[in-house]
C-alpha positions as CSV (number, residue, x, y, z in Angstrom):
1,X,30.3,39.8,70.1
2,X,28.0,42.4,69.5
3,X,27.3,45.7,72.0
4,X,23.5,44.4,72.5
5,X,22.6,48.2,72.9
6,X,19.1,48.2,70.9
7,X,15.6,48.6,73.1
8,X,14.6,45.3,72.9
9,X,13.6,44.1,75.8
10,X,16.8,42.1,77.8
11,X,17.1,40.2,80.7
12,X,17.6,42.7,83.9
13,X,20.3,42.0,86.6
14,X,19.7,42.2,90.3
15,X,19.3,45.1,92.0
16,X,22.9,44.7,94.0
17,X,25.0,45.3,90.6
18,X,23.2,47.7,88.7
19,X,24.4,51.5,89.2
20,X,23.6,53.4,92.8
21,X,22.5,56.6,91.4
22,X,19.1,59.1,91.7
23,X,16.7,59.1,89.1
24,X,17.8,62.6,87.8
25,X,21.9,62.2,87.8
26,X,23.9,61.0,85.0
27,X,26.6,58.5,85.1
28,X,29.2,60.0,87.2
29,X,32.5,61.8,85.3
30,X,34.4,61.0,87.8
31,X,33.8,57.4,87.7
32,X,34.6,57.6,83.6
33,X,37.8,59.0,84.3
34,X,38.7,56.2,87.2
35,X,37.7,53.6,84.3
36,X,39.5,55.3,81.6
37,X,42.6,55.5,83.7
38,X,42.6,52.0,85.1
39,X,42.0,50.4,81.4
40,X,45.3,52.0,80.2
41,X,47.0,49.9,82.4
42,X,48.4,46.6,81.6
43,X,47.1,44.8,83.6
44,X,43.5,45.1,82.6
45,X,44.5,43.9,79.2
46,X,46.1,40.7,80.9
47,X,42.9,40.0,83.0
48,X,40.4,40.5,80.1
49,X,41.2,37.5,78.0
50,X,38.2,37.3,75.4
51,X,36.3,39.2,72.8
52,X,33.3,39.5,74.9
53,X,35.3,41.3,77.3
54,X,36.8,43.5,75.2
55,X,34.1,44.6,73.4
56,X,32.2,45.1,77.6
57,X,35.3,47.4,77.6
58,X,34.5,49.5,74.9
59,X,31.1,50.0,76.1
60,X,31.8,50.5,79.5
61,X,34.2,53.2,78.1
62,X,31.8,55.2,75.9
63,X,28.4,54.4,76.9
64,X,28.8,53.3,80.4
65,X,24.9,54.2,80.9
66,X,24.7,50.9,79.3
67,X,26.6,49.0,80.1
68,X,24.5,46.8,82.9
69,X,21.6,46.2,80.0
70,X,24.5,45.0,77.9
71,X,26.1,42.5,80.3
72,X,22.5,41.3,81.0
73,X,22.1,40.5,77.0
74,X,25.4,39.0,77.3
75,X,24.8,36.6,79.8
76,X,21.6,35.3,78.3
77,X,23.4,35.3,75.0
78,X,26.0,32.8,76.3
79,X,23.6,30.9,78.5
80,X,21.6,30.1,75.4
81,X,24.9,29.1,73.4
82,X,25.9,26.6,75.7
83,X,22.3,25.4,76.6
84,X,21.6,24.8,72.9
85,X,25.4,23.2,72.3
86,X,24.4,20.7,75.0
87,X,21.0,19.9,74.0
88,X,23.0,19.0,70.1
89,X,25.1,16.7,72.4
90,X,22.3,15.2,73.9
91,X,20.6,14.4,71.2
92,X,22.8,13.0,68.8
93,X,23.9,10.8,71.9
94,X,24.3,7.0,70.2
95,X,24.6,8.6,67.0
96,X,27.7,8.8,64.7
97,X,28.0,12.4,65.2
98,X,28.1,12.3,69.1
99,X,31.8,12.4,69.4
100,X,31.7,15.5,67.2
101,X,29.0,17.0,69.5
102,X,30.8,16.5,72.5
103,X,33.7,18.5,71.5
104,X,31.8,21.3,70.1
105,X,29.7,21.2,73.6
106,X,32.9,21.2,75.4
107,X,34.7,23.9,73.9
108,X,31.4,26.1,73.7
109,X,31.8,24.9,77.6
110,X,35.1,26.7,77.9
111,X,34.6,29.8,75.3
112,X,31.8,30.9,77.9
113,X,33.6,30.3,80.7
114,X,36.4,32.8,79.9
115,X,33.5,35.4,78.4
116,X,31.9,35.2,81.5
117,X,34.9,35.6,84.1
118,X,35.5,38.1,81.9
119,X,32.2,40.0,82.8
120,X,31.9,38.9,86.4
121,X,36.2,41.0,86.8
122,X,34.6,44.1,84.6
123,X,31.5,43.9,86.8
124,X,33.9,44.1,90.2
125,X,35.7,46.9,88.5
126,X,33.0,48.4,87.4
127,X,31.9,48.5,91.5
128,X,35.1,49.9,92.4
129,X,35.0,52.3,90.2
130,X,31.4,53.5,91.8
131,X,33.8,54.3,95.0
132,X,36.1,56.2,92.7
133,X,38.7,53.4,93.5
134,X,41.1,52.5,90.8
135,X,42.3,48.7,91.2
136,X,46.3,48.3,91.6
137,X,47.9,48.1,88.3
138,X,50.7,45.3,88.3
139,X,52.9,46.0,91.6
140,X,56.5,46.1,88.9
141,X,55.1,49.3,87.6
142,X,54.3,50.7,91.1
143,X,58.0,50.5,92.1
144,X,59.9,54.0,92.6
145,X,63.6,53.8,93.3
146,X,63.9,50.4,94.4
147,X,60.7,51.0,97.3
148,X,56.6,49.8,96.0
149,X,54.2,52.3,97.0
150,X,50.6,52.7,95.9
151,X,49.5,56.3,96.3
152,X,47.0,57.7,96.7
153,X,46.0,54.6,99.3
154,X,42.3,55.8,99.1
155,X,41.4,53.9,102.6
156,X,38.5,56.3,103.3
157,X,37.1,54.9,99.9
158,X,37.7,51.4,100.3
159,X,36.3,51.6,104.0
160,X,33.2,53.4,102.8
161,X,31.5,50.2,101.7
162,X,31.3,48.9,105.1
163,X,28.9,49.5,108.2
164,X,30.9,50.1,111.4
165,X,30.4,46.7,112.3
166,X,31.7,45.1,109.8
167,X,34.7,47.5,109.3
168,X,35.7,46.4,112.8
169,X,36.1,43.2,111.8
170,X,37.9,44.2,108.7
171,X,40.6,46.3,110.5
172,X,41.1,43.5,113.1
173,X,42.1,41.3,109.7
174,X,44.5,43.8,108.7
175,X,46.4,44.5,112.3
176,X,46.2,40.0,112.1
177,X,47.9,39.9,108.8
178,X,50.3,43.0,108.7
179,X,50.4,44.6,112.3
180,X,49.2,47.7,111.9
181,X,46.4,48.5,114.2
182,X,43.5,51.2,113.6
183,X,44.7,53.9,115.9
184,X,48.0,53.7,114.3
185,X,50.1,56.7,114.1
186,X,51.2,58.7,110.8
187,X,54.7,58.0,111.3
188,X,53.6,54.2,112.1
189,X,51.7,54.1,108.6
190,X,54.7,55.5,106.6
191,X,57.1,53.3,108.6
192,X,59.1,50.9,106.0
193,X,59.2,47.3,106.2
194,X,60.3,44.2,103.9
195,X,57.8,41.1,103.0
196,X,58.5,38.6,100.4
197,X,56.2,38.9,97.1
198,X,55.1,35.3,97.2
199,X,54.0,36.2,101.0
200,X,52.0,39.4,100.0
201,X,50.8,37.6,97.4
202,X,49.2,35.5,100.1
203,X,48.0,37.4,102.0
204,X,46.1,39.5,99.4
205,X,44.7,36.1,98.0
206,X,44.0,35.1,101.4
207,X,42.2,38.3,102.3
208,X,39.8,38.5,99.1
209,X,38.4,35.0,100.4
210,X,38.0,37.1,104.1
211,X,36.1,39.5,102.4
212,X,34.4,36.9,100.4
213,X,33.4,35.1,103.8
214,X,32.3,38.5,105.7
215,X,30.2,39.0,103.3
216,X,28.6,35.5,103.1
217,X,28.3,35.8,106.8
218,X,26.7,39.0,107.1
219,X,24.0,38.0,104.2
220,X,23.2,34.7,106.1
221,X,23.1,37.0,109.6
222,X,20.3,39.4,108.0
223,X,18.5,36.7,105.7
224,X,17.8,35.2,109.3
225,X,16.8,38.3,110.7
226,X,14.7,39.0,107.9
227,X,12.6,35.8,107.9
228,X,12.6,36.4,111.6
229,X,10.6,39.4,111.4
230,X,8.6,37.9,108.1
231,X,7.3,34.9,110.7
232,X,7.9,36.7,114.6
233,X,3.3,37.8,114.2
234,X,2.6,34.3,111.6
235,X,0.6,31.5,112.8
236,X,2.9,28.3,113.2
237,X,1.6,26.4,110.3
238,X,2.5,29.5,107.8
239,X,6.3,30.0,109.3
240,X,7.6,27.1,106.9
241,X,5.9,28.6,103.6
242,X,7.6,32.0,104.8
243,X,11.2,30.7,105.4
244,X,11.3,28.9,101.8
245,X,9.5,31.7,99.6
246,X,11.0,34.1,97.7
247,X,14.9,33.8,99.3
248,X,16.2,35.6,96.2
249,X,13.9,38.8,97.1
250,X,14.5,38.8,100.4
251,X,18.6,38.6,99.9
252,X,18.4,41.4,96.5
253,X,15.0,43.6,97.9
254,X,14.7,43.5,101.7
255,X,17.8,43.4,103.1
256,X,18.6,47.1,103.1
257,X,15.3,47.7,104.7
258,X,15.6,45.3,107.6
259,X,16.8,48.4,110.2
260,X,13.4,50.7,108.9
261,X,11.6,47.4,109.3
262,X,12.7,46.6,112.8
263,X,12.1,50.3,114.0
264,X,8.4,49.8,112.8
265,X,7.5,47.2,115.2
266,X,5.9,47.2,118.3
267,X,8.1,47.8,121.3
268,X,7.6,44.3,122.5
269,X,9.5,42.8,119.4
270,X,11.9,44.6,120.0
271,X,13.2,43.2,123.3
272,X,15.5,40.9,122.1
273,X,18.7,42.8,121.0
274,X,19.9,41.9,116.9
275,X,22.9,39.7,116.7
276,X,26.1,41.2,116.3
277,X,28.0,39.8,113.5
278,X,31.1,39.1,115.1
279,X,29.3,36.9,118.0
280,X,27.3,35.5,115.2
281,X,30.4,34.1,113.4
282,X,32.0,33.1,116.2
283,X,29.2,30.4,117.1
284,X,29.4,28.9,113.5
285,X,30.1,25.2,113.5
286,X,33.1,23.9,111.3
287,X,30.4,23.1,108.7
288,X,28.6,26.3,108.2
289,X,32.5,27.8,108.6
290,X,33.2,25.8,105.4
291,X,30.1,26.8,103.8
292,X,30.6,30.3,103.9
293,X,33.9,30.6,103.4
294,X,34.0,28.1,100.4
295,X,33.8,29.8,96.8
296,X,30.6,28.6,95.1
297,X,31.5,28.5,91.4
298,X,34.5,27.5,89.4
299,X,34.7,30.9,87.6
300,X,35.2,32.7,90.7
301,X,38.4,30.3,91.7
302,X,39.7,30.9,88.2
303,X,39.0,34.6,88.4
304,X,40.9,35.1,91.9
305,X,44.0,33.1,90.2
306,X,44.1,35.1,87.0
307,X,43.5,38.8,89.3
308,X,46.4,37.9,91.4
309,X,48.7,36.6,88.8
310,X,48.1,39.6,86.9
311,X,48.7,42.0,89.6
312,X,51.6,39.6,91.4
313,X,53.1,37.9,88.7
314,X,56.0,39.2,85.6
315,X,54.9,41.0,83.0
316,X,56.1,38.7,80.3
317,X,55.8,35.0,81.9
318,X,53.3,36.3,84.9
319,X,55.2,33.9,87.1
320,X,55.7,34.5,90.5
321,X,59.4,35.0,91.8
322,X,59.4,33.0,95.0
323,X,62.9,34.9,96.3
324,X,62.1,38.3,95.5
325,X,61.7,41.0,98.3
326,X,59.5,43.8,98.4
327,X,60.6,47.4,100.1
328,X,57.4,49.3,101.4
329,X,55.4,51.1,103.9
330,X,52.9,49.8,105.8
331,X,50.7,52.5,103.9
332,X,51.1,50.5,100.5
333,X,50.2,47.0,102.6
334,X,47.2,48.3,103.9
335,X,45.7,49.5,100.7
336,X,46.8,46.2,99.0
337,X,44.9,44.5,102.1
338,X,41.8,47.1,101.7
339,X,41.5,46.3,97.8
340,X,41.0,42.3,98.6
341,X,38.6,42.7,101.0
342,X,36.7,44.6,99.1
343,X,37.4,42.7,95.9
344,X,36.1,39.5,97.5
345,X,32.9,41.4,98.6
346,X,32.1,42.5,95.4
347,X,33.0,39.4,93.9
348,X,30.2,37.6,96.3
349,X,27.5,40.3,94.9
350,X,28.8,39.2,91.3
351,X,28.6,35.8,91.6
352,X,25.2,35.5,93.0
353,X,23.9,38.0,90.8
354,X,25.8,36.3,87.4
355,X,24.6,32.9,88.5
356,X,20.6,34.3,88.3
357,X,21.2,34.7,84.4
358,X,23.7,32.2,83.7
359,X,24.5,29.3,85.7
360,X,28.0,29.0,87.1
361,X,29.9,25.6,87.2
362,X,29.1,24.8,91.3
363,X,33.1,24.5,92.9
């Protein structure tokens, strides 16, 4: 694959995954040496399985200004790949050649599909590198005489993401899944403990699909909110034509305006108090539970496998050894925890913002 990096002009991505910087600032250094760092690690070279990922690497690495326009180029590259291999298939349907077609359409199918899980895991790293977090390299490697601990744990980092709301919610999740409670004491955080690695392994899997969910949740919350205030001063009859227009702007260009907005409006709208998240969960029926909790694409099942296998699993087989036990502090648990929440949040933003250029095989 080629770096796409001339001026042509290239399919954009959303707003939600392209750099957060001024107008006048350069790519942060600090950022290049967190991505520098992490790709020396093994693991990275595990995850990243095909030449389109590789060669994101390299320009992530030396011209990460571009990185964004080249991913964009990418994505349209392979979405007109597959779109043409399929339209060959469909057209020699009936004819000699259609069994030949077919293959080529289905492995075409399955070279895109690891190209673009491939730029959907740089563009989560490339988000956690924004926060100057490097991801966990594989937890063998993190072990120092006999004990795992990940240092520095960089909580202040990985809470940063989140309003106080939502980070409420998060720290409940991780005093549910490894006791330790936000007002916890120093001594309680660098208190030792044993868990199995297939059981950590759970519970990190389990809490990238939390994050995944909160942050399904919190979009649906302010989406309603938003065409709330779109509608609260329409006539009746223009309410519909609102609440179906432009869904994508209103999710990618509104929401972080929704607060200014409300603060705008006349007193009397303002009587009836937002919906707090938590409350707003709670009254979900089993249905809209499933619906936000469920991963929408296939790539993002096969990413969370692969990520946790690389990160859980041996270095040489990347199999998981049911029986082995883990020495650590509750420190190293809660970063681990911290990382998947905020893995499956940025892994929401990626898929919705990959599936705009290239469609994603619905789960």
């Amino acid at each position: 694959m080629e770096y796409c990096l001339s001026h042509h002009k290239s399919p954009s991505l959303p707003s939600t995954l392209r750099p957060h910087r001024s107008h006048n600032s350069s790519f942060p250094r600090s950022a290049v040496v967190s991505i520098r760092a992490t790709t020396r690690r093994k693991r990275s070279l595990t995850v990243i399985a095909g030449p389109a990922g590789k060669a994101l690497i390299g320009v992530l690495l030396n011209h990460p200004q571009l990185f964004h326009l080249s991913v964009a180029d990418e994505l349209k590259h392979l979405a007109d790949d597959r779109d043409a291999a399929r339209n060959r298939m469909i057209r020699s349907d009936g004819s000699p050649e259609a069994c030949l077609h077919r293959r080529i359409a289905q492995l075409k199918e399955n070279e895109c599909q690891v190209a673009v899980e491939d730029i959907m895991y740089l563009l989560i790293f490339y988000k956690f590198s924004e926060i100057k977090v490097p991801l966990v390299p594989r937890l063998s490697g993190c072990v120092y005489n006999g004990r795992l601990e990940i240092w520095p744990p960089k909580d202040w980092e990985l809470e940063s993401i989140y309003s106080f709301e939502v980070l409420e919610i998060v720290r409940e999740h991780i005093a549910a899944v490894i006791g330790l409670r936000a007002n916890s004491s120093i001594t309680d955080h660098w208190a030792i403990t044993t868990i199995a690695k297939s059981a950590l392994s759970r519970i990190y899997i389990a809490s990238i699909l939390y994050g995944y969910f909160l942050k399904s949740a919190l979009l649906r919350l302010q989406l309603e909110q938003c065409v709330a205030l779109d509608s609260q001063d329409l006539p009746l009859r223009q309410r519909t034509t609102v609440q179906h227009h432009g869904i994508k702007n209103l999710l990618f260009g509104r929401i972080g305006s929704i607060q200014s907005e409300s603060q705008s409006l006349d007193p009397s709208s303002q009587e009836k108090k937002p919906e707090n998240l938590k409350c707003y969960v709670m009254g979900f029926d089993p249905e809209t539970l499933q619906r936000c909790a469920k991963l929408k694409s296939k790539e993002a099942t096969s990413l969370i496998e692969n990520h946790s296998s690389a990160l859980f699993g041996d270095e040489k087989t990347g199999s998981l050894d049911d029986d082995e036990v883990i020495l650590t502090s509750f420190s190293s648990l809660k970063r681990l925890v911290l990382e998947a929440v905020a893995f499956g949040s940025f892994l929401w933003e990626t898929e919705e913002c990959v599936n705009t250029v290239y469609k994603l095989k619905e789960n």
